[in-house]
C-alpha positions as CSV (number, residue, x, y, z in Angstrom):
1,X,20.8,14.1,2.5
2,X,17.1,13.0,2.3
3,X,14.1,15.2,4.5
4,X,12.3,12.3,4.0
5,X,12.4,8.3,4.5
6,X,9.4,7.3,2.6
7,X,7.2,9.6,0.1
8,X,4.0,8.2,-1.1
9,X,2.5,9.3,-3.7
10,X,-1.0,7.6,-4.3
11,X,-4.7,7.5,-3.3
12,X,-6.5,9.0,-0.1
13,X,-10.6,7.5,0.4
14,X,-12.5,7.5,2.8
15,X,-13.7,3.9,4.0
16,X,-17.5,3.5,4.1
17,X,-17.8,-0.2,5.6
18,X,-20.4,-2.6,6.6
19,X,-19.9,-5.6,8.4
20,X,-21.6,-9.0,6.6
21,X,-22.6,-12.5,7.3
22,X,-21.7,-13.0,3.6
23,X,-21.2,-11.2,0.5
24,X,-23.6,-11.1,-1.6
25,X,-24.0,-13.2,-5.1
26,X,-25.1,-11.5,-8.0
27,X,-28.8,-9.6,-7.7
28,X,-28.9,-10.6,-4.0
29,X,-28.9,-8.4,-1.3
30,X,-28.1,-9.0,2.7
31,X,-28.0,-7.1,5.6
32,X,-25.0,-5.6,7.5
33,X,-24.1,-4.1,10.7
34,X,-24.3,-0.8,11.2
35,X,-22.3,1.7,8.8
36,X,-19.0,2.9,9.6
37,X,-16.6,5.7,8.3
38,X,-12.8,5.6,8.5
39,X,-9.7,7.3,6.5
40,X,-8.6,5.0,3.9
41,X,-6.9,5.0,0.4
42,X,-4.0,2.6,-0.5
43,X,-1.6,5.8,-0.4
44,X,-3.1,7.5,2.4
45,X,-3.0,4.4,4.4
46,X,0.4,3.4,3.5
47,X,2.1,7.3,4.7
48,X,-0.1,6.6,8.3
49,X,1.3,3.1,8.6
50,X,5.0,4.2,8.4
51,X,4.9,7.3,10.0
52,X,2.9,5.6,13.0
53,X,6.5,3.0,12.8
54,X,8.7,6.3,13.0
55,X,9.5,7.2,9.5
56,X,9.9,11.0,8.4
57,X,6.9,10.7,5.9
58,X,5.0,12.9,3.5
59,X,2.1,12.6,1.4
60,X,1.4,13.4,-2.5
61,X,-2.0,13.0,-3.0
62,X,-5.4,15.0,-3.8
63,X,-8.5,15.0,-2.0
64,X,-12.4,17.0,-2.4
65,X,-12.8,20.3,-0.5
66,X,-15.7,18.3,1.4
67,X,-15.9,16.8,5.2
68,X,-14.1,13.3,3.8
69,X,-11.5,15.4,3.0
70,X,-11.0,17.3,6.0
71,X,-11.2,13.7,7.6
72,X,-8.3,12.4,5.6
73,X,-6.3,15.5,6.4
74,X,-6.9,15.7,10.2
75,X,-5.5,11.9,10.4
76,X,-2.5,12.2,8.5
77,X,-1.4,15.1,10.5
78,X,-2.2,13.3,13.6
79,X,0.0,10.4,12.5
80,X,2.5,12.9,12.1
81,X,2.6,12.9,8.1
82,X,3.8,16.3,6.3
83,X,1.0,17.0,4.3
84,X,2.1,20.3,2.2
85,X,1.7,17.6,-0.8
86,X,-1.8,17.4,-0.6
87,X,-4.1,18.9,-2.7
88,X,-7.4,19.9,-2.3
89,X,-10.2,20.3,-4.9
90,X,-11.2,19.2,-8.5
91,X,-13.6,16.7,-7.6
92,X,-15.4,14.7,-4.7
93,X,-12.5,13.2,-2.2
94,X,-12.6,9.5,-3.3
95,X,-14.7,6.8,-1.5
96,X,-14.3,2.9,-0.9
97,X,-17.4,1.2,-0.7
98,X,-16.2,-2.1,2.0
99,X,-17.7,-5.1,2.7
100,X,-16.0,-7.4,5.8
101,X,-17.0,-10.9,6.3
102,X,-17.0,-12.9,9.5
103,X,-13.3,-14.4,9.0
104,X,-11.7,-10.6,8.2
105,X,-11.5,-11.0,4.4
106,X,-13.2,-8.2,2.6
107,X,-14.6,-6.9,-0.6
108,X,-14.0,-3.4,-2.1
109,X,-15.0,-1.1,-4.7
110,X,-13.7,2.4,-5.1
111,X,-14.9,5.5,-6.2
112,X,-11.8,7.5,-7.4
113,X,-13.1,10.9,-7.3
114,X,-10.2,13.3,-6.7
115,X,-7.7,10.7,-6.9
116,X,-8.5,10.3,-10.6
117,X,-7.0,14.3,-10.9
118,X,-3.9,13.7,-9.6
119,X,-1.7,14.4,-12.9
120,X,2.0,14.4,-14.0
121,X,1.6,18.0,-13.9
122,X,1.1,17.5,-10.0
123,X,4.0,15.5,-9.8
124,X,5.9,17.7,-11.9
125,X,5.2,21.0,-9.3
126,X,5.8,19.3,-6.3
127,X,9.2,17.6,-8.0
128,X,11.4,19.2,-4.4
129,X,9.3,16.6,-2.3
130,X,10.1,13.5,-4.6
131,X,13.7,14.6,-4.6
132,X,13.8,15.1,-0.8
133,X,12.6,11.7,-0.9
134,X,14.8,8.1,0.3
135,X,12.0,5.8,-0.9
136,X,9.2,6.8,-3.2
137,X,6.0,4.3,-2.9
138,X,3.1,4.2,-5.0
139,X,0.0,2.4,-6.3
140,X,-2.2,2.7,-9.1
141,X,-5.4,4.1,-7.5
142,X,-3.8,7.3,-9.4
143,X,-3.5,7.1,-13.2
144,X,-1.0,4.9,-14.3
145,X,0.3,8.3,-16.2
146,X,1.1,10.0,-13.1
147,X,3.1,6.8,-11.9
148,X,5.2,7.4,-14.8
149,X,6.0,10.8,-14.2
150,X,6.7,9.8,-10.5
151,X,9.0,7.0,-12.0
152,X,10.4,10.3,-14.5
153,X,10.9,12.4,-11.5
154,X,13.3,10.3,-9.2
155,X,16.6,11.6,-8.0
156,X,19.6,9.0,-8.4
157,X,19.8,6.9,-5.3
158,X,16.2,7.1,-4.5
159,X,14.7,3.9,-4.1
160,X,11.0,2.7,-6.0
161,X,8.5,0.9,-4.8
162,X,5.2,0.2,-6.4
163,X,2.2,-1.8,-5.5
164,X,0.3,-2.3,-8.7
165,X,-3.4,-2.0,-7.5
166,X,-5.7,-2.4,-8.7
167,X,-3.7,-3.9,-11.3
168,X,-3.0,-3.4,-14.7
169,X,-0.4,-3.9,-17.3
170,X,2.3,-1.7,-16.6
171,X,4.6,0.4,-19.2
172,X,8.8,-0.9,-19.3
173,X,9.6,2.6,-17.8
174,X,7.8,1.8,-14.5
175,X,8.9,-2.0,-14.1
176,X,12.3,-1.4,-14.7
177,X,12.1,1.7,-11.9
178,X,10.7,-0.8,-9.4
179,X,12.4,-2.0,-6.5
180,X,10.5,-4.1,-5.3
181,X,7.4,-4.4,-7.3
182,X,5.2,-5.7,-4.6
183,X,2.1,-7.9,-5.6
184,X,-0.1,-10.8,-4.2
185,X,-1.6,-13.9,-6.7
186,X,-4.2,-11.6,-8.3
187,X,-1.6,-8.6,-9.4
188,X,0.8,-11.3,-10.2
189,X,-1.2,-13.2,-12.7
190,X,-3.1,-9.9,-14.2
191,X,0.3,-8.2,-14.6
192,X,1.8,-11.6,-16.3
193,X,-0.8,-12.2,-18.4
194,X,-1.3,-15.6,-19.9
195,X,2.5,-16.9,-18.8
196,X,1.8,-16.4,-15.2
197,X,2.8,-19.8,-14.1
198,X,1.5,-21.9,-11.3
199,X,4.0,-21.2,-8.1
200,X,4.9,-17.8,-6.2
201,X,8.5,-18.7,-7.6
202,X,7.7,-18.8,-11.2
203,X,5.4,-15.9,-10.9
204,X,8.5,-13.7,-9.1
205,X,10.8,-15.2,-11.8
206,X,8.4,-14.4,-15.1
207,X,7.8,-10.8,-13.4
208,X,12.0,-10.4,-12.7
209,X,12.4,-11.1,-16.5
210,X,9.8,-8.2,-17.1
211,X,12.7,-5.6,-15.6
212,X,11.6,-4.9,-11.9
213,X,15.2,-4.6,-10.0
214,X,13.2,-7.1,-7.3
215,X,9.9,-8.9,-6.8
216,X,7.9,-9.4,-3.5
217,X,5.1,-11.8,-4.2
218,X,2.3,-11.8,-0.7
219,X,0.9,-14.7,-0.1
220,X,-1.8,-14.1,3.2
221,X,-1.3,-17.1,5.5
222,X,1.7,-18.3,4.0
223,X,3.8,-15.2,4.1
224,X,5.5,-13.8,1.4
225,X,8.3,-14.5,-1.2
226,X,10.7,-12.5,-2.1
227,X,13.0,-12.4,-5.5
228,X,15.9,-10.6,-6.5
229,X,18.9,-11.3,-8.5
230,X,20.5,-13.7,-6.2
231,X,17.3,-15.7,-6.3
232,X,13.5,-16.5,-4.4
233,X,13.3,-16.6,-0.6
234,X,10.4,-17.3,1.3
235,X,9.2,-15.2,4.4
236,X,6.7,-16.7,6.5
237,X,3.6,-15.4,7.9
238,X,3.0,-14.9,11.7
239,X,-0.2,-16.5,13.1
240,X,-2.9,-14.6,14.4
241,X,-6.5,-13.9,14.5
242,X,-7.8,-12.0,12.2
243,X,-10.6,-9.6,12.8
244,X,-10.1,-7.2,9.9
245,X,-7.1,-7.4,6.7
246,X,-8.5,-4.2,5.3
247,X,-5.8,-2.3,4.7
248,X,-3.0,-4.9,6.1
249,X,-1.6,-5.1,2.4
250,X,-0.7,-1.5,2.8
251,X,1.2,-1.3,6.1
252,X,3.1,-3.9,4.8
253,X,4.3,-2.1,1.8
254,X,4.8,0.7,4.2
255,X,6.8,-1.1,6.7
256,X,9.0,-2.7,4.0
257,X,9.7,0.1,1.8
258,X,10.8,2.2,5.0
259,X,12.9,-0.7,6.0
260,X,14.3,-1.3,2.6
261,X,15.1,2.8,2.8
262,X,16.7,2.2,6.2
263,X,19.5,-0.4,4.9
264,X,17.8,-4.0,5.5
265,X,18.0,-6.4,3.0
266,X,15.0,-7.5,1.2
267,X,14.2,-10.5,3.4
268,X,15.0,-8.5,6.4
269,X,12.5,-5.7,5.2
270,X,9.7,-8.2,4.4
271,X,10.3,-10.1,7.7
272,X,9.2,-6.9,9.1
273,X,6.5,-6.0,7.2
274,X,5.2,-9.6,7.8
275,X,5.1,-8.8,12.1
276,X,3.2,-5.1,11.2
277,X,0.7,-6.5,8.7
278,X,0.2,-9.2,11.5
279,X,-0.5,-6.5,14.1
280,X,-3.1,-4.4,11.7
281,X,-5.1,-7.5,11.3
282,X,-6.1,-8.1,14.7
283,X,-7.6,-4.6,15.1
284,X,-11.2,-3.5,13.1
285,X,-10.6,-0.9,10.3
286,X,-7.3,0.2,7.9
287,X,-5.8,3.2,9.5
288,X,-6.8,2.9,12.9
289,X,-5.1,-0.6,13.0
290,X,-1.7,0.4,12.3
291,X,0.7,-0.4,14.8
292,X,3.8,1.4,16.7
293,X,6.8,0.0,16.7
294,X,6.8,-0.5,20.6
295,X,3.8,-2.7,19.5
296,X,5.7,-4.8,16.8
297,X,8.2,-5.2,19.3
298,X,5.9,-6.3,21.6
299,X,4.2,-9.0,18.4
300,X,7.8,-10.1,18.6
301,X,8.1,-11.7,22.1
302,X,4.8,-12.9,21.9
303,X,5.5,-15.2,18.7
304,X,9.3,-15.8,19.9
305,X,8.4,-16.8,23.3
């Protein structure tokens, strides 16, 4: 019996962000709006998004003993995310510097801090929550060393999901662990290398052959693909407006790998995901833009009616 549906073990910023007309080119500068400071972090964002959808969720992460971090705690708990995982102290909680332009797309660069300090001896002491755990999600915002140890750590049955950014090359140990291995273009081609290929279906097929037990490739606009074994489907997108995608790439990792956790196949889980990420774009910052799921529900007889 799992205590948990969905353990994340990853990265918890906060979001500095500043609205812009444009980004700017190299040696330029350009004003923004006004400065604004949310809870963010790939893994932070990710335990918010599925416990806000209903999942029994807890965080393994490591923030400063400093106001962001007291920020960071104070939303997980009010998403209702066990947070006896977290740790606090050994450096400055991390910060993502944002940039948002007019049509929702943004730029980020983040300062690890504490997140950097999260080590396989971490994983190692709190090895009863990854074994309490149904699905295990992570991202490389931690060392890739700790990943491994995650990947070390897993109790049979326990299914592994990892979202590989910022990406990197990644070790046999973890790709073979990974089910999915969830990546847009970018990830795709940096993970591949040179023998990327040129279509979401070659670059699911050259990253199968790399050991992953399944493959979701995200593709914005046009949805998603997803690869296993039995072969690539497509899942398409659901139109909307966007306002902000900040952190929409993490509620849909959420939302899958708690619906992959609950029995749905992959299609099924990305289909899912697809109607949440949907829901967070239409709504200004990461966190704060996570839906219910009353409001997917509600996404779903819009867009069917």
């Amino acid at each position: 019996m799992f205590e948990y549906d969905l353990l994340v073990v990853g990265s918890a910023n906060a979001d500095l962000v500043v609205g812009v007309e444009r980004r700017p080119g190299a040696g330029e500068t350009v004003l923004g709006s006004d400065l604004a400071l949310h809870p963010g972090g790939k893994g932070a964002n990710q335990a918010v998004a599925a416990a806000r959808l209903g999942a029994r969720t807890a965080l393994l992460a490591r923030v400063g003993d400093d106001a962001h971090g007291r920020l960071l705690l104070d939303s997980q708990r009010a998403a209702g995310v066990d947070t006896s995982g977290v740790l606090v102290g050994g450096a400055p909680t991390g910060v993502a510097l944002i940039t948002v332009d007019p049509s929702g797309d943004n730029s980020i660069v983040v300062s690890p801090g504490a997140n950097g300090r999260l080590t396989p001896e971490d994983i190692r002491a709190a090895s009863a929550l990854v074994t309490a755990s149904r699905v295990v999600s992570t991202q490389l915002e931690i060392p890739l060393e700790t990943v491994a140890e995650v990947v070390r750590g897993l109790r049979p049955g326990t299914r592994f999901v990892l979202n590989p950014s910022p990406p990197q090359p990644l070790p046999a140990e973890v790709l073979a662990a990974c089910d999915p291995l969830i990546v847009n273009e970018h990830e795709a081609r940096v993970v591949l290398g040179a023998d990327a290929g040129a279509t979401p279906e070659e670059w699911a097929g050259a990253l199968l052959a790399l050991g992953p037990r399944s493959v979701v490739v995200t593709l914005g606009e046009e949805g998603a693909l997803v690869a296993d074994a039995s072969g690539p489907v497509r899942v398409p997108a659901v139109r909307v407006a966007a306002v902000d995608t900040t952190g929409a790439g993490d509620s849909f990792t959420a939302a899958l790998a708690w619906r992959l956790g609950a029995g749905e196949s992959l299609a099924e889980a990305a289909a899912y995901a697809a109607r949440v990420g949907a829901v967070a774009v239409t709504r200004q910052g990461a966190q704060a833009s996570f839906p219910t799921a009353e409001e997917v529900e509600e996404i779903d007889e819009v867009t069917t009616a």
